[in-house]
Backbone as JSON, one array per atom type, in Angstrom:
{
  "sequence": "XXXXXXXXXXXXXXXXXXXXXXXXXXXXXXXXXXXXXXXXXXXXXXXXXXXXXXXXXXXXXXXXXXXXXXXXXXXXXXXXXXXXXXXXXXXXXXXXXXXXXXXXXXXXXXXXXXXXXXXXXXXXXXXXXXXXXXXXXXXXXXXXXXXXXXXXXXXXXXXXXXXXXXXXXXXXXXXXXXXXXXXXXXXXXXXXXXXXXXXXXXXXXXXXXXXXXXXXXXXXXXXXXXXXXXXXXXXXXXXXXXXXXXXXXXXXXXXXXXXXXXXXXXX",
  "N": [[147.11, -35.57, -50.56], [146.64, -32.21, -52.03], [149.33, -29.6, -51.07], [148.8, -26.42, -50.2], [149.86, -23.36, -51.65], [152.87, -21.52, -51.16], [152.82, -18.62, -48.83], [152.99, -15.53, -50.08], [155.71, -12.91, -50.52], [154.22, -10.11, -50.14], [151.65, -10.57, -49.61], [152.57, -11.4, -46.56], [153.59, -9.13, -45.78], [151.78, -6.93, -45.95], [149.76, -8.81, -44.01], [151.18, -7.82, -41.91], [151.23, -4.87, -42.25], [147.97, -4.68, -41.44], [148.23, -5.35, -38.97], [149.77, -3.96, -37.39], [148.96, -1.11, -38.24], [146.56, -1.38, -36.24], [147.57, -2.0, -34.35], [149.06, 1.22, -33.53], [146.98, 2.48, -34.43], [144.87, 1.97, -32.19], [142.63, 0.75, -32.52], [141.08, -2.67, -33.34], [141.22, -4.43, -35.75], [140.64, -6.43, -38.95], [140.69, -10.1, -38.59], [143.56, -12.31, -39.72], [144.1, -14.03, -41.5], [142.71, -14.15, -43.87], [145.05, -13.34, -45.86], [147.1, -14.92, -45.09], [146.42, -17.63, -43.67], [144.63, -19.75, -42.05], [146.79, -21.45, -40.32], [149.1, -21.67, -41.12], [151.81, -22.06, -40.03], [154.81, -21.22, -40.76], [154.04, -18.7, -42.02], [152.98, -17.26, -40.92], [154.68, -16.73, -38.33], [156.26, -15.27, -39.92], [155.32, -13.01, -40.19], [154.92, -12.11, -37.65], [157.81, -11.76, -36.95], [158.67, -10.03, -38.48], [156.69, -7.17, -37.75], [158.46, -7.48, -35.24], [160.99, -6.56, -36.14], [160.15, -4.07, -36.46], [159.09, -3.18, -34.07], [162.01, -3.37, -32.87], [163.48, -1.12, -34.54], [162.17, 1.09, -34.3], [163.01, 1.39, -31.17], [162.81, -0.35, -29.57], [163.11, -2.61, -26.94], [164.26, -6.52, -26.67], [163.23, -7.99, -24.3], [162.68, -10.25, -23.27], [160.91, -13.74, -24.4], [157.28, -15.04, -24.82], [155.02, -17.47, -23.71], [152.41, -19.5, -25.22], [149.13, -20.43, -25.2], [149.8, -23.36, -24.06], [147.44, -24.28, -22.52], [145.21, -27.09, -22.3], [142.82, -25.82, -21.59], [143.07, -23.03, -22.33], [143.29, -23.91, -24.94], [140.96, -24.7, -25.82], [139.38, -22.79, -25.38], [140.13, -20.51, -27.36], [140.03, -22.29, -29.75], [142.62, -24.27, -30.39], [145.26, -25.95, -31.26], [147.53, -26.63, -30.24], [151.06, -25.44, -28.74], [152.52, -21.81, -29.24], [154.48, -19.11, -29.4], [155.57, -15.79, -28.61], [156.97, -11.99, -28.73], [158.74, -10.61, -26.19], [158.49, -7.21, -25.01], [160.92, -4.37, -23.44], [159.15, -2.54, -22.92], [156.72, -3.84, -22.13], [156.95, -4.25, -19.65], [155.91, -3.99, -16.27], [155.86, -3.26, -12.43], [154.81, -5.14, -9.81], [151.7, -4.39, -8.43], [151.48, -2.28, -9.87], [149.47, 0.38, -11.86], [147.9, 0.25, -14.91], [147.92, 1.8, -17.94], [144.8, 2.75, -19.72], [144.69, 2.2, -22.38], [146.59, 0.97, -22.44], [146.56, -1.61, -23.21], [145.11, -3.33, -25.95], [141.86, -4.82, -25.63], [141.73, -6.2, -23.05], [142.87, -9.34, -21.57], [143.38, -11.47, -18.74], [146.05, -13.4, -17.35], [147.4, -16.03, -15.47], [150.42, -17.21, -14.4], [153.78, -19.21, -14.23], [156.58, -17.62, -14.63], [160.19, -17.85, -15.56], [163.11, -16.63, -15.0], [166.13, -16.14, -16.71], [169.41, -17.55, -16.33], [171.54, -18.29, -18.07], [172.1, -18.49, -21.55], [170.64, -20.32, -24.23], [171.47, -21.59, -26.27], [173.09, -23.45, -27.67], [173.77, -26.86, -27.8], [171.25, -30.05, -26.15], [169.55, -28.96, -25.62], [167.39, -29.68, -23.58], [165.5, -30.99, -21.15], [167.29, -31.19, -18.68], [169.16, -29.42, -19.36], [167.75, -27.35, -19.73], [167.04, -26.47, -17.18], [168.96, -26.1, -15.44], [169.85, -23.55, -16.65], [168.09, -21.71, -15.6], [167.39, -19.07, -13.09], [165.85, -18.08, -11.92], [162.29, -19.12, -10.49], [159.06, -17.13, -10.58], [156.36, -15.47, -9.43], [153.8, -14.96, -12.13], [151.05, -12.25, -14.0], [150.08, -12.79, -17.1], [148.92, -9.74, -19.3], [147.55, -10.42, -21.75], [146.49, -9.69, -25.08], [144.54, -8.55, -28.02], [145.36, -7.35, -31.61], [143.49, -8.23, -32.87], [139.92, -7.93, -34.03], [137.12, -7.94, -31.81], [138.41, -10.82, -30.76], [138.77, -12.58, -32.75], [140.44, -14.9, -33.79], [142.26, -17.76, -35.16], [144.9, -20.35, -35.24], [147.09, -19.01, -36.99], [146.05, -16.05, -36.65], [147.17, -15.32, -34.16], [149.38, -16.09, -33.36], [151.03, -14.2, -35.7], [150.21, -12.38, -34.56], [152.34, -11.52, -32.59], [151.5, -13.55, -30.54], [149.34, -12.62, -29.15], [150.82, -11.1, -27.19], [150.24, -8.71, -24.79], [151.03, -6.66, -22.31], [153.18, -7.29, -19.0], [153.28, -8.7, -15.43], [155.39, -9.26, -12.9], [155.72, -11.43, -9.71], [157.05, -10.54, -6.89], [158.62, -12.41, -5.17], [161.24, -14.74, -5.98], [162.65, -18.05, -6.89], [165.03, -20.17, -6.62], [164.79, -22.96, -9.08], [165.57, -25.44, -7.08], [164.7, -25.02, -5.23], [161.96, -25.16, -5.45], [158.73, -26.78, -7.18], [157.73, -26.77, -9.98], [155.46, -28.2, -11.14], [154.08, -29.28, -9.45], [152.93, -26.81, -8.04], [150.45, -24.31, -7.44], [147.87, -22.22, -8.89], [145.71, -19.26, -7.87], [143.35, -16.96, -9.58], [142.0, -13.65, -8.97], [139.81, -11.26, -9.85], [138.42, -8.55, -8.55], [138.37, -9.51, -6.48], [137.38, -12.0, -6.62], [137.08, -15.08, -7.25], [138.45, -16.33, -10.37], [139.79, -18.1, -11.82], [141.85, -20.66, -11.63], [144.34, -22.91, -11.67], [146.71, -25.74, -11.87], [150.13, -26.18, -12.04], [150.72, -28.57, -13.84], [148.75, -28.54, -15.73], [150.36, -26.7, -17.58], [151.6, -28.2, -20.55], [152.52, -30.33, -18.67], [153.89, -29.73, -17.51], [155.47, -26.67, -17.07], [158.21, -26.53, -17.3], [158.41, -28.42, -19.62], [157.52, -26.74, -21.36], [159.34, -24.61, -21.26], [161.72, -25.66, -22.87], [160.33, -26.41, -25.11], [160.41, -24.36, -25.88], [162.15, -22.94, -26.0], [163.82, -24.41, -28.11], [162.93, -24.05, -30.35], [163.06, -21.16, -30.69], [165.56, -21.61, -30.97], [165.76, -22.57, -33.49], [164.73, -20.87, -35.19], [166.41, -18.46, -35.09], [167.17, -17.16, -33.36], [167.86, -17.31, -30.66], [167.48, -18.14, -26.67], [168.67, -16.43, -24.5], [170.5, -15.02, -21.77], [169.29, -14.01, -18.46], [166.78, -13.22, -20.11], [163.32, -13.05, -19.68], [161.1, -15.55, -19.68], [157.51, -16.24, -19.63], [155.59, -18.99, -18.55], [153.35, -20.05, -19.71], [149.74, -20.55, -19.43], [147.88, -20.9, -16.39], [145.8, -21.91, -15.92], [142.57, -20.71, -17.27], [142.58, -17.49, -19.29], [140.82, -14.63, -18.65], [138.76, -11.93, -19.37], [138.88, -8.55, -18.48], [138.12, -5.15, -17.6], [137.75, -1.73, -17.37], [139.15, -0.35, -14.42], [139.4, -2.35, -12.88], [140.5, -4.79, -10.42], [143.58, -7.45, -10.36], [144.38, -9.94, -8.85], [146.63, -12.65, -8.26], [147.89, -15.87, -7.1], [150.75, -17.97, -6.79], [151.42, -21.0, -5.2], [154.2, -21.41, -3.51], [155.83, -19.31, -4.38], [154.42, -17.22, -4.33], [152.47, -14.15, -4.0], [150.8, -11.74, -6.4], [150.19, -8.61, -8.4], [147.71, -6.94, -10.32], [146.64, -3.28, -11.97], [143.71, -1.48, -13.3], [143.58, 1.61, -15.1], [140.6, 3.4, -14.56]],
  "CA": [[146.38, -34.31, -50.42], [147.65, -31.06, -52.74], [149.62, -28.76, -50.58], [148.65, -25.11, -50.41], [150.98, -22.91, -52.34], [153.59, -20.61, -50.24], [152.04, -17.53, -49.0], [153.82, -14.79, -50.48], [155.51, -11.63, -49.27], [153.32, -8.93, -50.31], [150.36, -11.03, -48.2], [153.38, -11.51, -44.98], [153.54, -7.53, -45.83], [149.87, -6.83, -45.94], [148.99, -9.04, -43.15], [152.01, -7.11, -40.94], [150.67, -4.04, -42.01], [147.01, -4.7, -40.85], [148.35, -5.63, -37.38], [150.55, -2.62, -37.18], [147.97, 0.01, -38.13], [145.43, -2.03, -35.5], [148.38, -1.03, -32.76], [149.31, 2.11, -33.92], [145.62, 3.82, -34.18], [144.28, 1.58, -31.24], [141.33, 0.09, -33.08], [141.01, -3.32, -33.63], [141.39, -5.4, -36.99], [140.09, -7.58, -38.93], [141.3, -11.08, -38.87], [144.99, -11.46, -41.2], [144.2, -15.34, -41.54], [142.48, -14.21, -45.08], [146.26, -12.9, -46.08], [148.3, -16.03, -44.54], [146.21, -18.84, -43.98], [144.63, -20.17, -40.88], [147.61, -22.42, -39.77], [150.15, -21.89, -42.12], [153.4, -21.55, -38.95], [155.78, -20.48, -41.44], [153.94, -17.22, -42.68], [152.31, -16.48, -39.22], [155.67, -15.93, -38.12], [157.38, -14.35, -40.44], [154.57, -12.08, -39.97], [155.87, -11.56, -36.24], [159.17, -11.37, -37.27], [158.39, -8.19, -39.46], [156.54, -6.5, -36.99], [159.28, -7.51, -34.27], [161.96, -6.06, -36.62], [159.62, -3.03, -36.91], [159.67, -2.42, -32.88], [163.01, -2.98, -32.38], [164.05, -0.31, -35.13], [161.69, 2.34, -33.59], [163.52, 1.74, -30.27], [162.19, -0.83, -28.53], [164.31, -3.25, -26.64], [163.43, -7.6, -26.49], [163.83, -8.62, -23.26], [162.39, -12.19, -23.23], [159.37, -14.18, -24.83], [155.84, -15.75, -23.85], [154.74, -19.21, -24.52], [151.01, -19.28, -25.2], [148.53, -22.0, -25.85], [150.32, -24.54, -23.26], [146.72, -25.01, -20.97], [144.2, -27.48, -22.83], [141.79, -24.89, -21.0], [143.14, -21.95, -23.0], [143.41, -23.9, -25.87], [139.46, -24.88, -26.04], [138.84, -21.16, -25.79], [140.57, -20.09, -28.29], [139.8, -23.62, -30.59], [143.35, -25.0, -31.52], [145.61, -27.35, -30.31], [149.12, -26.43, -29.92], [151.5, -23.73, -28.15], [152.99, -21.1, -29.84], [155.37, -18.18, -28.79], [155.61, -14.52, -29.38], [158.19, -11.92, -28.08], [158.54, -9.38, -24.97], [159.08, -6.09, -25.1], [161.13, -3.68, -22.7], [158.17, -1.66, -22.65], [155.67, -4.54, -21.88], [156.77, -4.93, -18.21], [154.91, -3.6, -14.97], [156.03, -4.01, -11.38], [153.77, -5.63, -9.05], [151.05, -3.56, -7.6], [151.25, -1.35, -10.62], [148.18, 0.3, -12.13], [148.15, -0.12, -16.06], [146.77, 2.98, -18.18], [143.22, 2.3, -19.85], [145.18, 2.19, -23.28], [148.05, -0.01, -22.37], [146.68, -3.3, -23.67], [144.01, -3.56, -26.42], [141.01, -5.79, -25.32], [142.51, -7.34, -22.82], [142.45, -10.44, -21.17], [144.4, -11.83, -18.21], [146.13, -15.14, -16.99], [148.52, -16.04, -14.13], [151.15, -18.15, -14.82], [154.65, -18.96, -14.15], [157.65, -16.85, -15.22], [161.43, -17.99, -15.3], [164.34, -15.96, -15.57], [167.22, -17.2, -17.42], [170.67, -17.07, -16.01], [171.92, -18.47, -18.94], [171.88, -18.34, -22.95], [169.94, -21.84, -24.28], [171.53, -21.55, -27.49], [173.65, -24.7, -28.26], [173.57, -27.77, -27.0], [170.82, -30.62, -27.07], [168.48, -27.56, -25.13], [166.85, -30.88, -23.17], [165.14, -30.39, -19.66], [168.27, -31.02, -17.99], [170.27, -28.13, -20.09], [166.67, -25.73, -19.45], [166.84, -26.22, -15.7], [170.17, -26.17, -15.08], [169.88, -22.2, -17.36], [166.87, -21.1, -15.18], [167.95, -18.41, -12.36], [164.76, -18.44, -10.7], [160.99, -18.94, -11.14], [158.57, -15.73, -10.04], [154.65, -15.69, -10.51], [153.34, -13.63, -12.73], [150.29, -12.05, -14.4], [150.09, -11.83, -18.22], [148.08, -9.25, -19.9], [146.77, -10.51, -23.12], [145.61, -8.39, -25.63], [144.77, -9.14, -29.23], [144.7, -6.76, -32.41], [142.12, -8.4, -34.04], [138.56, -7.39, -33.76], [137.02, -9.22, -30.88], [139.67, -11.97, -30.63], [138.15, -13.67, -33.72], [141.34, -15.75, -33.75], [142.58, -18.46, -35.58], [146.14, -20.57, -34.9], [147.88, -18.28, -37.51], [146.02, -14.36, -36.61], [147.85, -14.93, -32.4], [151.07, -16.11, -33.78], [151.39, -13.13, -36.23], [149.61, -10.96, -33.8], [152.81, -11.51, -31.6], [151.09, -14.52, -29.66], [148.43, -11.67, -28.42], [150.83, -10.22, -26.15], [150.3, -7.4, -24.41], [152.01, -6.53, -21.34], [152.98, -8.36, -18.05], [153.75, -8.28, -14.12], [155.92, -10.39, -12.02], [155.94, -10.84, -8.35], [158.68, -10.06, -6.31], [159.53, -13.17, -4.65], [162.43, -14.98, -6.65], [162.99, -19.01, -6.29], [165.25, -21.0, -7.64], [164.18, -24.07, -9.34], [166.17, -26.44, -6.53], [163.44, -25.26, -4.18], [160.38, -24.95, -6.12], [158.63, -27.91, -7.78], [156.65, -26.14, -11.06], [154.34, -28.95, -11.72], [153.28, -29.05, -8.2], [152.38, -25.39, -8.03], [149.13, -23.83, -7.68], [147.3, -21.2, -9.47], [144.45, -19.08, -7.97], [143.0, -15.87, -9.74], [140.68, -13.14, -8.34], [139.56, -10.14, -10.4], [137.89, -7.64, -7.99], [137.91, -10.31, -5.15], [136.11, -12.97, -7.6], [138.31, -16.03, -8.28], [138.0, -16.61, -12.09], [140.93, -18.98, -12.83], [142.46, -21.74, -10.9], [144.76, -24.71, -11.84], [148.56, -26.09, -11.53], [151.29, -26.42, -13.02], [150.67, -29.84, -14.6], [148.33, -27.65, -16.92], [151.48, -26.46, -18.55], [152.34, -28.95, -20.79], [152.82, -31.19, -17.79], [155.29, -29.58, -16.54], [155.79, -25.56, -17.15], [160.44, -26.45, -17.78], [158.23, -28.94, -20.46], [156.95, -25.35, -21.97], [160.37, -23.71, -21.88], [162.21, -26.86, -23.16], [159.71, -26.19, -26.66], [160.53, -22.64, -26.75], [164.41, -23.0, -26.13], [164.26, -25.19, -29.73], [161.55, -23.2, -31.44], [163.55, -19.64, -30.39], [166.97, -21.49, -31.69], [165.42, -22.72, -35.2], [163.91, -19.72, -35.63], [167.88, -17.75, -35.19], [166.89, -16.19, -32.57], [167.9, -18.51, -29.27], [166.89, -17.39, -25.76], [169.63, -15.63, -23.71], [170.7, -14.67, -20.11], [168.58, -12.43, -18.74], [165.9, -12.92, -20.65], [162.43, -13.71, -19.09], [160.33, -16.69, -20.43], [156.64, -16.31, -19.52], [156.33, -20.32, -19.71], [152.05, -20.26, -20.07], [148.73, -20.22, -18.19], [148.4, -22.16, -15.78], [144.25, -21.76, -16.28], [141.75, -20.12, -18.36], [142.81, -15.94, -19.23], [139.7, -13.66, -18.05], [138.24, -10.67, -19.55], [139.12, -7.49, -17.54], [137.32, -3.86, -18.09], [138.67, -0.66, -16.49], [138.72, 0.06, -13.19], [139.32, -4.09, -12.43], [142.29, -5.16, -9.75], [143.5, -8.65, -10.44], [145.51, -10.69, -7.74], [146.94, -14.23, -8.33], [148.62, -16.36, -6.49], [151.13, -19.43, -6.86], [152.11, -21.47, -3.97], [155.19, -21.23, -3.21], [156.24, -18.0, -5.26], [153.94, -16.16, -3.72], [151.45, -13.18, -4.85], [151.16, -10.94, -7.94], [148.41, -8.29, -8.76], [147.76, -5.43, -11.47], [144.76, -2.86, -11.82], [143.39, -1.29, -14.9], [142.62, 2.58, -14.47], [139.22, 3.55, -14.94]],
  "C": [[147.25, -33.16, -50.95], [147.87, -30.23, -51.13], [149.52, -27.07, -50.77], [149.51, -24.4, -50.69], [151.67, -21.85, -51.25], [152.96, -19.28, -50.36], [153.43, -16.5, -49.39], [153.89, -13.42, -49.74], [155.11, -11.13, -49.08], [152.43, -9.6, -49.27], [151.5, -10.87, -46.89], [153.24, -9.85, -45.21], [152.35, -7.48, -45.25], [149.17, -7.37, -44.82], [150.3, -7.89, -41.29], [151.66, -5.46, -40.96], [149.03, -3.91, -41.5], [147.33, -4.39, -39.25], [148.65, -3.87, -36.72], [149.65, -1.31, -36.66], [146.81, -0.05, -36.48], [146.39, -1.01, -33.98], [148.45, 0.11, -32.55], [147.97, 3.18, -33.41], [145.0, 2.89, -32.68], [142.78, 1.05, -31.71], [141.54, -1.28, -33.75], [140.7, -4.16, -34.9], [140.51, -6.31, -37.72], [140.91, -9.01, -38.98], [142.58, -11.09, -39.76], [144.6, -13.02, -41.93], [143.71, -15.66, -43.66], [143.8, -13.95, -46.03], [147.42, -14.31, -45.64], [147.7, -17.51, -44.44], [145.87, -19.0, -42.46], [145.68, -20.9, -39.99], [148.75, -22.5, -40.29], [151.41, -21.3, -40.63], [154.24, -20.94, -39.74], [155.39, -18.92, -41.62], [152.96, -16.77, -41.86], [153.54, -16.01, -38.46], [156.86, -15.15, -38.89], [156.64, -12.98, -40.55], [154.71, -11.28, -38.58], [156.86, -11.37, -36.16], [159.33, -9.95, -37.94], [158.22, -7.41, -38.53], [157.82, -6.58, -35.84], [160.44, -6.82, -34.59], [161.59, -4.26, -36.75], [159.89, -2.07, -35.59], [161.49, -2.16, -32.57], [163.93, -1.34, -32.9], [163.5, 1.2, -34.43], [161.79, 2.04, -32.22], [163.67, 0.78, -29.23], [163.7, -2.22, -28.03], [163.49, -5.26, -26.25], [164.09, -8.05, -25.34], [163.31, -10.44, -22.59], [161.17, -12.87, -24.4], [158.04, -14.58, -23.9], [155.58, -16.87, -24.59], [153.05, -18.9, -24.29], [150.21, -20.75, -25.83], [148.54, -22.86, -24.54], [149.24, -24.99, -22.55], [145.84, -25.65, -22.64], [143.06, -26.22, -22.13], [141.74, -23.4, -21.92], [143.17, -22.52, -24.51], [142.04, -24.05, -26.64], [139.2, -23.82, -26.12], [139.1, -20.54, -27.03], [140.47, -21.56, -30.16], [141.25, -23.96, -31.27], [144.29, -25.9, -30.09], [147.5, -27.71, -30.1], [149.48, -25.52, -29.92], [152.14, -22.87, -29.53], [153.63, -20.16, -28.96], [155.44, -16.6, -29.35], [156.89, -13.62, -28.43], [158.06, -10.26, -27.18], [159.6, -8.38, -25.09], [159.66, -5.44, -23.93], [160.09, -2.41, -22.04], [156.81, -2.42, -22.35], [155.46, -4.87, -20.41], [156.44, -3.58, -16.96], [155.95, -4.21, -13.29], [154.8, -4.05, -10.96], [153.12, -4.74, -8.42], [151.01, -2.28, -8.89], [149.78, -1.32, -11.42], [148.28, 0.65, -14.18], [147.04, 0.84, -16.72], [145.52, 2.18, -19.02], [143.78, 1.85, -21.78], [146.63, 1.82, -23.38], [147.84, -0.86, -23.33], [145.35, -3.31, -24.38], [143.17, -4.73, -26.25], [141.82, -6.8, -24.3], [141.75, -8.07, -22.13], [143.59, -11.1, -20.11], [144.97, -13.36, -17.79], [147.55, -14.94, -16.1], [149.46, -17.55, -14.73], [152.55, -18.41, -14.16], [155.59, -18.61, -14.55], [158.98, -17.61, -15.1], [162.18, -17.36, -15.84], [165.86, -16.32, -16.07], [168.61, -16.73, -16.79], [171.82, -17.56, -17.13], [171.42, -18.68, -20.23], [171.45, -19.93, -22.9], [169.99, -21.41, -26.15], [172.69, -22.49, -28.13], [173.45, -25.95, -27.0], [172.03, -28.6, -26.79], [169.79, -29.67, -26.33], [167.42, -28.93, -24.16], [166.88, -29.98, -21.55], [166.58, -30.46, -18.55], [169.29, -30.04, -17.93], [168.84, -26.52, -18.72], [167.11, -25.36, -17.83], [168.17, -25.41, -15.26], [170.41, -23.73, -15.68], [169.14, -21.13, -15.99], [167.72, -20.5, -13.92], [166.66, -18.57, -11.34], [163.33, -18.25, -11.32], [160.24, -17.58, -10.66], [157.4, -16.09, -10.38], [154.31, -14.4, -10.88], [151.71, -13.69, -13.49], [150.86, -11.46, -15.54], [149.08, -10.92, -18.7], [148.05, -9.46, -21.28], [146.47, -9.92, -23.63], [145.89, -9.07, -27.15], [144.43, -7.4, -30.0], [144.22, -7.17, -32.88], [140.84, -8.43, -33.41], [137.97, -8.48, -33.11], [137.61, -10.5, -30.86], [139.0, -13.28, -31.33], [139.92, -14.32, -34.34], [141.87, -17.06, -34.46], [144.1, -18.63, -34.94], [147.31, -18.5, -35.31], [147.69, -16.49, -37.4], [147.14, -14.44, -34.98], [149.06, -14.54, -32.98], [151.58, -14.62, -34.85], [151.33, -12.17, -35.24], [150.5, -11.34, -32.57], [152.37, -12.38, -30.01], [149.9, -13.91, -29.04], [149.3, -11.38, -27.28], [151.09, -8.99, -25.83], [151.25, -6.28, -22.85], [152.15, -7.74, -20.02], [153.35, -8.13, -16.67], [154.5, -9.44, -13.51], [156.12, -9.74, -10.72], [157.2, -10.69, -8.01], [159.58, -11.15, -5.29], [160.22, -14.16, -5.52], [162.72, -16.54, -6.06], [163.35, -19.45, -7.31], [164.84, -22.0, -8.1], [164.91, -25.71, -8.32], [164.94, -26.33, -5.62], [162.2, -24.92, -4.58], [159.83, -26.05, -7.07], [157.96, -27.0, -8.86], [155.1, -27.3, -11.68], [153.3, -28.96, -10.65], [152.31, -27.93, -7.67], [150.71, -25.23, -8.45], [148.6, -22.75, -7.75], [145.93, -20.46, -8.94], [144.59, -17.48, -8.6], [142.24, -15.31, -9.57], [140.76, -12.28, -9.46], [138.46, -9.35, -9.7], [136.97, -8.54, -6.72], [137.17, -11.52, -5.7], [136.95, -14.13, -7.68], [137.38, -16.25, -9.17], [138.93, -17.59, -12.86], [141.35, -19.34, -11.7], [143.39, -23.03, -12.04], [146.47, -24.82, -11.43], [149.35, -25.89, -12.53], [151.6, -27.4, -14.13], [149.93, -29.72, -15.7], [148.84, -27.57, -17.82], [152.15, -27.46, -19.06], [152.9, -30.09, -20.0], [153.49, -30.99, -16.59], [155.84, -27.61, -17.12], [157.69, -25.97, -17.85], [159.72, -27.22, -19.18], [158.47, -27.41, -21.48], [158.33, -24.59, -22.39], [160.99, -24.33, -22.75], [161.65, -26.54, -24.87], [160.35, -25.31, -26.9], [162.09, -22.71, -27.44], [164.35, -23.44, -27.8], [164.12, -24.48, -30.49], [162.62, -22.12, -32.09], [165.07, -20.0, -31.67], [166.92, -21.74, -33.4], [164.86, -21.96, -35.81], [165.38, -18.75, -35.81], [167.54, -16.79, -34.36], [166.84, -16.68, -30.67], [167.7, -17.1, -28.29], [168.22, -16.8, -24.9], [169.62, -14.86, -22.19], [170.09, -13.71, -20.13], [167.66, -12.36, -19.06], [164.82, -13.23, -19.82], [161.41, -14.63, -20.04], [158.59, -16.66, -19.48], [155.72, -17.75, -19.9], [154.51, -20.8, -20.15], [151.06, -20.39, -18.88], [148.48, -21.27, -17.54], [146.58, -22.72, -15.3], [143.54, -20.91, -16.95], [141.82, -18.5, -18.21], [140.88, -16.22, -18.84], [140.07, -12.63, -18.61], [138.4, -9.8, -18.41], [138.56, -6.02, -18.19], [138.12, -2.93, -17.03], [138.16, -0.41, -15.31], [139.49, -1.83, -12.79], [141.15, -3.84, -11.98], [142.31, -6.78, -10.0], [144.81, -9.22, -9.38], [145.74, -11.93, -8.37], [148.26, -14.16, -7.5], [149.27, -18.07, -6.7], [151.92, -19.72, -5.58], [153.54, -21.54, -4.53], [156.04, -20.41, -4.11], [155.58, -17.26, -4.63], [152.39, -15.46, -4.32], [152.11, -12.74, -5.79], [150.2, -9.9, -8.26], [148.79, -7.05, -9.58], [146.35, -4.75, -11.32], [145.19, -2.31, -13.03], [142.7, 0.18, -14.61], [141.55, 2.65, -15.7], [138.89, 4.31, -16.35]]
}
């Protein structure tokens, strides 16, 4: 089967400036996938790499990533069939109980998941679940906020991954466990949005195993030259199907044994 020819820079340009502008003015996009290619991984992220080089220069600071994809549940929604990663900003995070302005997060969309905080760098070595765990400082549950620039989250593999995995901001709760006393596969996911549950599942969602989820990234992050580091937070995927949210909407979730988590959306 011929191989499709390398997308070139001007298109990685061109589809990094679409996105950009989409953030920038707050109006949604069209698709970039005509510029890069539905699936093409290489020039979907070097398309997030641009833009990522773009925040950091105008100020911004990376304080961890997000793993996205990881639920078969989120992946049927969105139609593809493997995770991907994008990268968190210093300006993407929320404490718990915080209310999130109406022009935080374009179109968003939410999902509860589990978080881990790294107490160590996962940048040599064979990065294997025994290295990840052993890194991890403690798990936390959290709520991501999703958000895509492209015009109604007409999506393909390669528009998320450019489009920074679609993320948009995020919350973590406030209770703190290490991974000696917390099982992550075991764990259970419920989500309300204005008292409603709208999302449920476990941990076994994630890749099997949520440390599975970080375990990808750790590699991904280091073959990419850009390994994960102390400190950082890893957002490791949903742990059931994001939900549509409109303004005014409070969202709670909860994972056993972590605890609560909740955000609102002003009106």
């Amino acid at each position: 089967m011929p191989q499709n020819p390398p997308v070139g820079p001007d298109s990685i340009a061109a589809a990094a400036d679409r996105l950009h502008r989409a953030a920038a003015t707050g109006t949604p996009a069209a698709p970039v996938r005509d510029l890069i290619g539905r699936d093409d991984v290489t020039a979907a992220y070097a398309v997030q790499q641009r833009l990522t080089a773009e925040r950091i220069r105008a100020g911004a600071r990376v304080v961890g990533r997000k793993i996205g994809l990881t639920s078969e549940a989120v992946q049927r929604q969105l139609g593809v069939d493997r995770p991907d990663f994008g990268v968190l900003f210093d300006d993407m995070a929320y404490a718990d109980g915080s209310t999130l302005p109406a022009d935080a997060v374009l179109q968003p969309r939410v999902e509860a998941e589990i978080a881990f905080v790294l107490g160590a760098d996962l940048a040599e070595g064979p990065l294997d679940d025994a290295q990840v765990r052993a890194a991890v400082d403690h798990a936390v549950a959290a709520i991501e906020i999703c958000g895509s620039r492209v015009a109604d989250w007409d999506i393909s593999f390669g528009d998320t991954v450019a489009d920074n995995a679609s993320a948009g901001a995020y919350v973590l709760g406030t209770r703190r466990v290490p991974l000696a006393g917390f099982d992550p596969v075991a764990a259970e996911m419920t989500m309300t949005v204005d008292g409603e549950t709208v999302s449920t599942g476990t941990g076994a969602a994630c890749l099997g195993d949520p440390v599975n989820a970080v375990v990808w990234l750790a590699r991904q992050a280091r073959d990419l030259g850009e390994p994960l580091r102390a400190g950082q937070v890893v957002l490791s995927g949903a742990l059931g199907p994001m939900r549509p949210v409109t303004p005014g909407a409070t969202v709670h979730a909860t994972v056993t044994g972590l605890g609560p988590v909740s955000v609102a959306f002003s009106a």
